[in-house]
C-alpha positions as YAML, in Angstrom:
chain: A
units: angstrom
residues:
- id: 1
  name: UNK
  ca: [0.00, 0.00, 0.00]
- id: 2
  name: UNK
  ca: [1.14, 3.53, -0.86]
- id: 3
  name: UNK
  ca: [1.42, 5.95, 2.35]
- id: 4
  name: UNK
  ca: [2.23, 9.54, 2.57]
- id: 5
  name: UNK
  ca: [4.44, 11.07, 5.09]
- id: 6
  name: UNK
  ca: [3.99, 15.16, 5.51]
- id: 7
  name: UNK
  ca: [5.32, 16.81, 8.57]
- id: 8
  name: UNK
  ca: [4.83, 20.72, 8.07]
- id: 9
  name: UNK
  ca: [7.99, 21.08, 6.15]
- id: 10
  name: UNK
  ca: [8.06, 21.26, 2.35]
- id: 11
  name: UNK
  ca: [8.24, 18.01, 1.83]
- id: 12
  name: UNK
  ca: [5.49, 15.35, 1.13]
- id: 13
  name: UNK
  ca: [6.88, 11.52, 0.91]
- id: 14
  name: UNK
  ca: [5.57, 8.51, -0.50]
- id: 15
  name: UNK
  ca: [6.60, 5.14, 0.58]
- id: 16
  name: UNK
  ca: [4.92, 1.77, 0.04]
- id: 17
  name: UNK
  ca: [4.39, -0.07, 3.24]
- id: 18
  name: UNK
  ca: [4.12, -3.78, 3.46]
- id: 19
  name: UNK
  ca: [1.49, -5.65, 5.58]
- id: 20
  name: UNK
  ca: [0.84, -9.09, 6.41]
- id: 21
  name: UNK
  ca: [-2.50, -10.45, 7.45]
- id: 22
  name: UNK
  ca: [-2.68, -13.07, 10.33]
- id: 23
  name: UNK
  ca: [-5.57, -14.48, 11.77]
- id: 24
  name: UNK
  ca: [-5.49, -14.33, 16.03]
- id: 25
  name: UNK
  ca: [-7.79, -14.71, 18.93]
- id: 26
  name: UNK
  ca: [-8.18, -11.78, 21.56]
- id: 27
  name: UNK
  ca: [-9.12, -12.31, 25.18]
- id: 28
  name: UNK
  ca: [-12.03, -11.45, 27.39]
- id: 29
  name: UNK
  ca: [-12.73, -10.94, 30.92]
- id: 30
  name: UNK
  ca: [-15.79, -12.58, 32.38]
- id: 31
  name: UNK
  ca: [-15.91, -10.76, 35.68]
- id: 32
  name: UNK
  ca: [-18.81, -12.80, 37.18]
- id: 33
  name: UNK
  ca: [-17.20, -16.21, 36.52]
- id: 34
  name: UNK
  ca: [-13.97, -14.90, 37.38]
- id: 35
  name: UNK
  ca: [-12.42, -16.11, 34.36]
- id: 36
  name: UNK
  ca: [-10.13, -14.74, 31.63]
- id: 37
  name: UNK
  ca: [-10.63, -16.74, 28.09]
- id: 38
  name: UNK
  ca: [-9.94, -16.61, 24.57]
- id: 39
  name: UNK
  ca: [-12.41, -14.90, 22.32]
- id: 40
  name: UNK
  ca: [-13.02, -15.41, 18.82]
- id: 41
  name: UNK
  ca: [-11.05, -14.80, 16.14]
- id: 42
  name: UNK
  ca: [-10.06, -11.84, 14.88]
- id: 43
  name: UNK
  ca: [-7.72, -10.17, 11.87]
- id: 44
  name: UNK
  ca: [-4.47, -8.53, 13.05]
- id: 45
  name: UNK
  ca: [-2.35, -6.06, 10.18]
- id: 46
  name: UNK
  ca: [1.15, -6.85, 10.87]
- id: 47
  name: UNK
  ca: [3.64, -4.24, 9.47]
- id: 48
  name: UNK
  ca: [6.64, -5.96, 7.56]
- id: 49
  name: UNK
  ca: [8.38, -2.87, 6.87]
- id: 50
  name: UNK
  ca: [8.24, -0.03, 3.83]
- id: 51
  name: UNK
  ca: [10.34, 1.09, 1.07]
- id: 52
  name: UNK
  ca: [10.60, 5.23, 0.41]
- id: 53
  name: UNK
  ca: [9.68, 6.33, -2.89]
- id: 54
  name: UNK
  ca: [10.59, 9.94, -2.56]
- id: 55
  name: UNK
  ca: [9.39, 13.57, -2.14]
- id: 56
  name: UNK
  ca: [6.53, 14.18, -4.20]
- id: 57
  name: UNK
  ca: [6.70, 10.87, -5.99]
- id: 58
  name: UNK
  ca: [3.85, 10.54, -8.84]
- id: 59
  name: UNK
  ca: [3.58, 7.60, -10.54]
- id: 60
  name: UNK
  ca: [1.46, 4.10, -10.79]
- id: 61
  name: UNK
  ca: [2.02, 1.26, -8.54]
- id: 62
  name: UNK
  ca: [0.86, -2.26, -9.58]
- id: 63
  name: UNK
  ca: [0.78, -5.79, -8.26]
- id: 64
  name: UNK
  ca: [0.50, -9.06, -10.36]
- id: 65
  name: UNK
  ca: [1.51, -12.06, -8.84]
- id: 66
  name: UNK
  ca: [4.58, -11.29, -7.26]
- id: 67
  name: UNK
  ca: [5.73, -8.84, -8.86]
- id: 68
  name: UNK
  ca: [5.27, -5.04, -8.29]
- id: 69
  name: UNK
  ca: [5.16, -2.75, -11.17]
- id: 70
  name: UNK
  ca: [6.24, 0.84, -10.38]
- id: 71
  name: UNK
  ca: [5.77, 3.31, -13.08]
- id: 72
  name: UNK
  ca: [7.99, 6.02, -13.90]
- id: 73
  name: UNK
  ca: [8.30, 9.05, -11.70]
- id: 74
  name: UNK
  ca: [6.32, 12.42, -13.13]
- id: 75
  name: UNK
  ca: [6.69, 14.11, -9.80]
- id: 76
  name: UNK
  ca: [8.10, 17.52, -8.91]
- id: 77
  name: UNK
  ca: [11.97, 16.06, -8.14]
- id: 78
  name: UNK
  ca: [12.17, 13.51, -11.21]
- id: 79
  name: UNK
  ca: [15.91, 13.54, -11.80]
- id: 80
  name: UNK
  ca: [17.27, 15.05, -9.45]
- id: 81
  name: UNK
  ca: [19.29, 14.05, -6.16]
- id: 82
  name: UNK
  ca: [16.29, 15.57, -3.73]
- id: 83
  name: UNK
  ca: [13.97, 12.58, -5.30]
- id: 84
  name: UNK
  ca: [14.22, 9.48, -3.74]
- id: 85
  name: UNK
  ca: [15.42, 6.31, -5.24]
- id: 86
  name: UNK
  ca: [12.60, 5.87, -7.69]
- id: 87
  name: UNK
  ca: [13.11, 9.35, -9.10]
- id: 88
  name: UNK
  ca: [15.72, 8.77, -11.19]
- id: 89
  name: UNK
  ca: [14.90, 6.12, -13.06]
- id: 90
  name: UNK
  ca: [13.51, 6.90, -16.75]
- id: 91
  name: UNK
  ca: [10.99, 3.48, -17.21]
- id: 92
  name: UNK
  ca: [8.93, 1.23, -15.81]
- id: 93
  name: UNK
  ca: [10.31, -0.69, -12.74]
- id: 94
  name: UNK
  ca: [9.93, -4.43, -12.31]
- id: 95
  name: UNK
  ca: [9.70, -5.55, -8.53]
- id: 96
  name: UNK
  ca: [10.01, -9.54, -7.40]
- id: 97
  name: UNK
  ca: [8.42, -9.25, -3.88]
- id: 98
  name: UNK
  ca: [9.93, -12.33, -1.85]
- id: 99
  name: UNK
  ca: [8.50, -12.25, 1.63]
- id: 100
  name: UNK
  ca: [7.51, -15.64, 2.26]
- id: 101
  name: UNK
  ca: [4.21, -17.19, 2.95]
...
């Protein structure tokens, strides 16, 4: 997923975060049995980690398979050392994502 990072400066970032999700079970406090149990299940979002595109990135992000497609840079820094590492490239990326299952 694409995310934005903008702290009152100038700058606005992109990065693309990945998640994971994992199936869990919570917990829940019976007070008049006096008991602490599982619940049901629920859906956690684990965060894997994220990958900066750069200040003002534009482009289009895809996902097939495993791959990620990430289309050229037609942002405000394309080309020059300020953009991040997806600025400077000229064409279409091609991504193998390898996390594991």
């Amino acid at each position: 997923m694409k995310i934005s990072d903008w702290e009152g400066g100038s700058g606005n970032f992109s990065d693309l975060m990945f998640v994971k999700f994992e199936y869990d079970q919570g917990i829940d406090c019976h007070w008049s049995k006096g008991v602490i149990g599982l619940k049901g299940m629920r859906i956690l979002i684990k965060k894997l980690g994220q990958v900066a595109l750069g200040d003002r990135w534009d482009g289009y992000l895809r996902v097939i398979g495993d791959c990620l497609y990430i289309g050229q840079d037609k942002g405000k820094f394309v080309g020059i050392e300020r953009g991040g590492d997806f600025s400077n490239y000229t064409t279409n990326r091609e991504i193998k994502i390898e996390l594991g299952r």
